[in-house]
C-alpha positions as CSV (number, residue, x, y, z in Angstrom):
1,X,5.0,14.8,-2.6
2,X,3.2,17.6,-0.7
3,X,1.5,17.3,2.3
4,X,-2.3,18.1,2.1
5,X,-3.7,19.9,5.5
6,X,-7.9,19.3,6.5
7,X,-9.7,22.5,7.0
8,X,-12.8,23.4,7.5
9,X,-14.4,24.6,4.8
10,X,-15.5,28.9,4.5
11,X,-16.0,28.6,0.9
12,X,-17.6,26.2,-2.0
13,X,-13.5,26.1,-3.4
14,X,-12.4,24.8,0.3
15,X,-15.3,22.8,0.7
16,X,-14.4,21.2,-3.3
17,X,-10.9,20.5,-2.2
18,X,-12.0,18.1,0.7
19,X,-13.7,15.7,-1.8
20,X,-10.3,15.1,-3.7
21,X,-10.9,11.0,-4.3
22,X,-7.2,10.7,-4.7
23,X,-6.3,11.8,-0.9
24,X,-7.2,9.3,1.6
25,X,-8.3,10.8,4.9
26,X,-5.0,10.3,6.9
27,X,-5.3,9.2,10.3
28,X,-3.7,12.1,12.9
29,X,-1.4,11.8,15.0
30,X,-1.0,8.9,17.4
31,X,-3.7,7.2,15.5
32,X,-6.4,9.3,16.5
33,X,-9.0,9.6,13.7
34,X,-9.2,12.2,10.9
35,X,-11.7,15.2,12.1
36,X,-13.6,13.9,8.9
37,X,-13.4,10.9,9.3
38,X,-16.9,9.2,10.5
39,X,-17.0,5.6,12.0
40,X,-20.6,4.4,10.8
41,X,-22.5,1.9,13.5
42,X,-21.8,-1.2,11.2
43,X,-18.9,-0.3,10.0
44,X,-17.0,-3.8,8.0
45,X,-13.4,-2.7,9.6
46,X,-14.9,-3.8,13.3
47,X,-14.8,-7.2,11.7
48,X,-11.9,-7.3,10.3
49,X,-9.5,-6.0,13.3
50,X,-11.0,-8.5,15.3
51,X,-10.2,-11.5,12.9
52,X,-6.6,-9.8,11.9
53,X,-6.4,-9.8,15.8
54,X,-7.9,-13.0,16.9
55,X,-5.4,-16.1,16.9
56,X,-5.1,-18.0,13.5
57,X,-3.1,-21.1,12.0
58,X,-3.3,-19.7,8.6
59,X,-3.3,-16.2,8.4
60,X,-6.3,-14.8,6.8
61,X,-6.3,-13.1,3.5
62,X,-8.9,-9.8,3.1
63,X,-9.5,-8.4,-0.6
64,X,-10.9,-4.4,-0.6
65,X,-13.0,-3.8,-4.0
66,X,-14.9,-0.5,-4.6
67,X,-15.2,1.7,-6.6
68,X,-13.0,5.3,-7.0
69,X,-13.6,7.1,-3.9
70,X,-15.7,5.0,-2.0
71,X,-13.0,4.6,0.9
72,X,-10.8,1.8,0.8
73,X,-8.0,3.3,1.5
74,X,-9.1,5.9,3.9
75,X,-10.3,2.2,5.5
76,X,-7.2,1.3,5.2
77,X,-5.0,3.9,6.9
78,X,-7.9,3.4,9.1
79,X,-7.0,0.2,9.9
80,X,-3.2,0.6,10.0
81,X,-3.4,3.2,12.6
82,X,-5.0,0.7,15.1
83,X,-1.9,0.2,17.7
84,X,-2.8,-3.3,18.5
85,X,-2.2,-3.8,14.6
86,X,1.2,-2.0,14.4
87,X,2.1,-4.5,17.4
88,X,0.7,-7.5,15.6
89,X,1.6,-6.7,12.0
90,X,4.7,-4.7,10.6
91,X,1.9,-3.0,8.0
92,X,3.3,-1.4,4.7
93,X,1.3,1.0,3.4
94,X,2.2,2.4,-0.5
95,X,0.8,3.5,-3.7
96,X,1.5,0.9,-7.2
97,X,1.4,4.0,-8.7
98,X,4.7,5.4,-6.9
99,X,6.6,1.8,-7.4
100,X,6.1,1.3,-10.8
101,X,5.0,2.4,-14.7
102,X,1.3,1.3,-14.4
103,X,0.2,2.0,-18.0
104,X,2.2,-1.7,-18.7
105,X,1.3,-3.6,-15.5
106,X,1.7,-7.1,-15.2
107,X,1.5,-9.8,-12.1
108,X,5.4,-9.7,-12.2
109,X,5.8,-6.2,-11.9
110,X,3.6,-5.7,-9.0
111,X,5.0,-9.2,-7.5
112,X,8.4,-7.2,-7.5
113,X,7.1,-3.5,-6.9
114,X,5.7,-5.5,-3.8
115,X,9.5,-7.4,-2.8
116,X,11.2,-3.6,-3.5
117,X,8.9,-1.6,-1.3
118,X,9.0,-4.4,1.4
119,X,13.0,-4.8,1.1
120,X,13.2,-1.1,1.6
121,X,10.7,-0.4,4.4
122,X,12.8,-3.3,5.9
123,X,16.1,-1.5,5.5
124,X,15.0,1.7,6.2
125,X,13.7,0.8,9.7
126,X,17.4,-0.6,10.3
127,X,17.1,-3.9,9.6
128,X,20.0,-6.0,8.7
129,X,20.1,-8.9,6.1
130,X,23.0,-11.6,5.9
131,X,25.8,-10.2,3.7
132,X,25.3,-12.8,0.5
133,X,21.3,-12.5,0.6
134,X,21.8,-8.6,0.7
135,X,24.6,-9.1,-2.3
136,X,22.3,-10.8,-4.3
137,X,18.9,-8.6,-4.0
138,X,20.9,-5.7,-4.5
139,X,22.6,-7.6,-8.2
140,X,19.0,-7.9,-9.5
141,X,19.2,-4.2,-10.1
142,X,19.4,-3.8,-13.8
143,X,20.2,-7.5,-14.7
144,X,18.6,-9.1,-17.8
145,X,18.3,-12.7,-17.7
146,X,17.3,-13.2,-20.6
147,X,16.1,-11.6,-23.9
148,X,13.2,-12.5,-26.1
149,X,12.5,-11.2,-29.8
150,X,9.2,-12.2,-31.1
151,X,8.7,-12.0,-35.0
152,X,5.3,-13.6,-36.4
153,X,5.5,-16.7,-35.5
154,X,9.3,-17.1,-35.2
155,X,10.9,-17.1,-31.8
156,X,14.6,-15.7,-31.5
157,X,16.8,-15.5,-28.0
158,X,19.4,-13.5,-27.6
C-alpha cells in the first residue's frame, strides 16, 4: 500500500486529491492532529473518550454510521491516537476490505477476518500463546469441516 503525503494545495488537481473519501486523515506523529484535520466545538468524539475512559462494569459498545466520506474513520484514527486510549485499550485498527473477499460477505467471515487480524496484531507485537492453543489456531488454516451440496430440495454431505 502506498503511503499518501498532505499538501497544501497550489492547484485545483492538488486541491482534488485532498478530498479522496477513501483516505482517512491520518493522525501525525505522536498523535498530534492532521494539519486538516478540524476539531468542531461539539464534536461527538469528546463524548465518547470520556465514557471509553470513565470506569465501567460492562464495557460500552459504540456503533459509527454515516454515510461515504462523512468521517468515521478519520474519527476514528482520531480517537485511536488519544494516548490515554492506547494505555487503556490495545486498539486495532484495519480495513474488511484488506482481510477478506467482500463481494461474498457474511457474519462468519467478518467474525473470523476479525479473530485473524486480532491473532496477528497479537503476535506481531511479540506476544506469546500456550503451545496447544497456538497448534490449534494455526490448523484452522485451510481445514474443511464439513461439505454441503445443495440440489433443489435435496440435501447431500460429503
Amino acid at each position: 500500500m502506498s503511503t499518501f503525503e498532505y499538501l497544501k494545495a497550489t492547484d485545483f488537481d492538488r486541491a482534488w486529491l485532498n478530498f479522496e473519501l477513501d483516505l482517512p486523515l491520518k493522525p501525525g506523529p505522536n498523535g498530534r492532529p492532521n494539519p486538516f484535520y478540524i476539531d468542531r466545538p461539539s464534536n461527538p468524539i469528546n463524548e465518547l473518550i470520556d465514557a471509553l475512559l470513565a470506569s465501567f462494569y460492562r464495557p460500552p459498545k459504540f456503533f459509527f454510521s454515516g454515510h461515504r466520506g462523512c468521517g468515521k474513520s478519520t474519527e476514528l484514527l482520531h480517537l485511536l491516537s488519544n494516548s490515554e486510549i492506547q494505555n487503556k485499550y490495545w486498539p486495532i485498527n484495519f480495513s474488511i476490505r484488506e482481510e477478506t473477499d467482500i463481494i461474498d460477505l457474511d457474519f462468519r467471515d467478518v467474525l473470523f477476518a476479525i479473530g485473524s487480524r486480532l491473532f496477528r496484531e497479537y503476535r506481531k507485537t511479540g506476544g506469546a500463546l500456550p503451545d496447544h492453543l497456538l497448534t490449534e489456531l494455526n490448523g484452522w488454516k485451510g481445514r474443511v469441516e464439513k461439505h454441503m451440496h445443495l440440489w433443489g430440495q435435496f440435501q447431500a454431505r460429503s
